[in-house]
N, C-alpha and C positions, 0 to 999 in steps of 0.2 A: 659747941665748938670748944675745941682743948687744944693750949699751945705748949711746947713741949719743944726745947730746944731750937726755935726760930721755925719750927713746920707747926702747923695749923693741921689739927685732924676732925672731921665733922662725925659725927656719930648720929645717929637713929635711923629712919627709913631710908632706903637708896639716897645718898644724895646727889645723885648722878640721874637727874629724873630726863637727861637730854639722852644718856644711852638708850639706842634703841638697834635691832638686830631687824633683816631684809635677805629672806633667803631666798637666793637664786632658783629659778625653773628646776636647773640641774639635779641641784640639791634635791628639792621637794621630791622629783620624781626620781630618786636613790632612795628615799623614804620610803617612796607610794611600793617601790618593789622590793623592800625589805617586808614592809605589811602584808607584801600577800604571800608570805613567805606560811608553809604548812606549821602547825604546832605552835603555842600557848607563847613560849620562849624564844625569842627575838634578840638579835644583836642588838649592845651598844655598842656607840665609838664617839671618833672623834668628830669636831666639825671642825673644815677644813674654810680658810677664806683670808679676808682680810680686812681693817680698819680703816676707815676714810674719818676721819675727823670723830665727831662720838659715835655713827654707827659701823654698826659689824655688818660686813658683810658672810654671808656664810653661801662658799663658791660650788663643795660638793662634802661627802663623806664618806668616812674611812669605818666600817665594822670592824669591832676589835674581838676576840674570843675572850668568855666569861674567864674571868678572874684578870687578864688585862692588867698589868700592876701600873697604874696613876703614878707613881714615883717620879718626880720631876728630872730624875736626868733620861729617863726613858722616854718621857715625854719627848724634850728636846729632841732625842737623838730619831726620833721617829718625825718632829717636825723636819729636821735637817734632810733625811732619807726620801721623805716627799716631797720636800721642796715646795710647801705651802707651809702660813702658819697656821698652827692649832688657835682656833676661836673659841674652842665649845668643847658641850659632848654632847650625844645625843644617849637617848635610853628609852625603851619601853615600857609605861609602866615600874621608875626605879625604887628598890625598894633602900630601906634608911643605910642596910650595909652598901649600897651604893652610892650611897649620897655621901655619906661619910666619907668611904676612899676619895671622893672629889671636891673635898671642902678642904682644899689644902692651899699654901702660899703662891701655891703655882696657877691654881684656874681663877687666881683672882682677879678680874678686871673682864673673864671670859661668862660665856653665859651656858645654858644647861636647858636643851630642848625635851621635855618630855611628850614624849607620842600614847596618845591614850586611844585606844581601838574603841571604836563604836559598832554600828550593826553594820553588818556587810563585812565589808571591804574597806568600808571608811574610820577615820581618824581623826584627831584636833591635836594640837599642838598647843605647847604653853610652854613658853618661852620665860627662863628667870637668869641674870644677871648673879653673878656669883659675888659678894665682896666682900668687907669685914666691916664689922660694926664691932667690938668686944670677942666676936668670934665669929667664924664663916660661914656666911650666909645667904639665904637663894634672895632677891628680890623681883616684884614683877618687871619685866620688861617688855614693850611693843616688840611685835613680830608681823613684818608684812613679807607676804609670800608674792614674788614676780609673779605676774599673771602677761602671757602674749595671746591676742585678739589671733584668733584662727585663721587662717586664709584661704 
């Protein structure tokens, strides 16, 4: 802990270990039909939702076409246009030139879904928390996925 003009800054592992992210049906299943999407290369984008207290909620998502510029006023103005806010991003598989464009001042406090394909048709997710320690950084974060009882 480092104080620095009357603000207290924490440094080392997430110290936000109460953030946790809860993505809706909706959501997952905008996922599950991106995945069966034909060929190797897969949309990223945004996640689209909101904050209740420390968790994120992630409501649906927005594919974005490669190269996509993260630049924070585009950001914004694409949050403004949809009329939800930006929580996230999601990615398949991202590689470090991805990572990189998204470790910027703006996805800070947001987190970063990675979709990793398994056999089939199936998928895992791993969910990390974007913040700053010295410099922008993924950390783990809980990810529960709504689940509704069939009728």
């Amino acid at each position: 802990m480092k104080r620095f003009g009357g603000l207290i800054f924490f440094h080392g592992q997430n110290y936000n270990k109460s953030v946790d992210a809860f993505l809706c049906e909706q959501a997952y299943r905008e996922i599950r039909a991106l995945s069966l999407l034909p060929g190797k290369k897969k949309p990223a984008g945004l996640l689209l939702g909101h904050l209740r207290g420390p968790r994120i909620f992630i409501e649906r998502i927005w594919p974005t076409e490669e190269g996509f510029r993260q630049a924070a006023e585009y950001l914004w103005e694409m949050e403004k246009a949809l009329g939800c806010p930006i929580v996230g991003f999601f990615a398949y598989l991202p590689s470090r030139r991805y990572l990189q464009a998204i470790l910027k001042p703006f996805a800070c406090g947001k987190i970063l879904v990675e979709i990793r394909p398994e056999r089939g048709n199936s998928f895992s997710l791993k969910c990390s928390l974007i913040d700053f320690s010295h410099a922008f950084k993924l950390f783990p974060c809980p990810l529960q996925i709504e689940s509704r009882g069939k009728k």
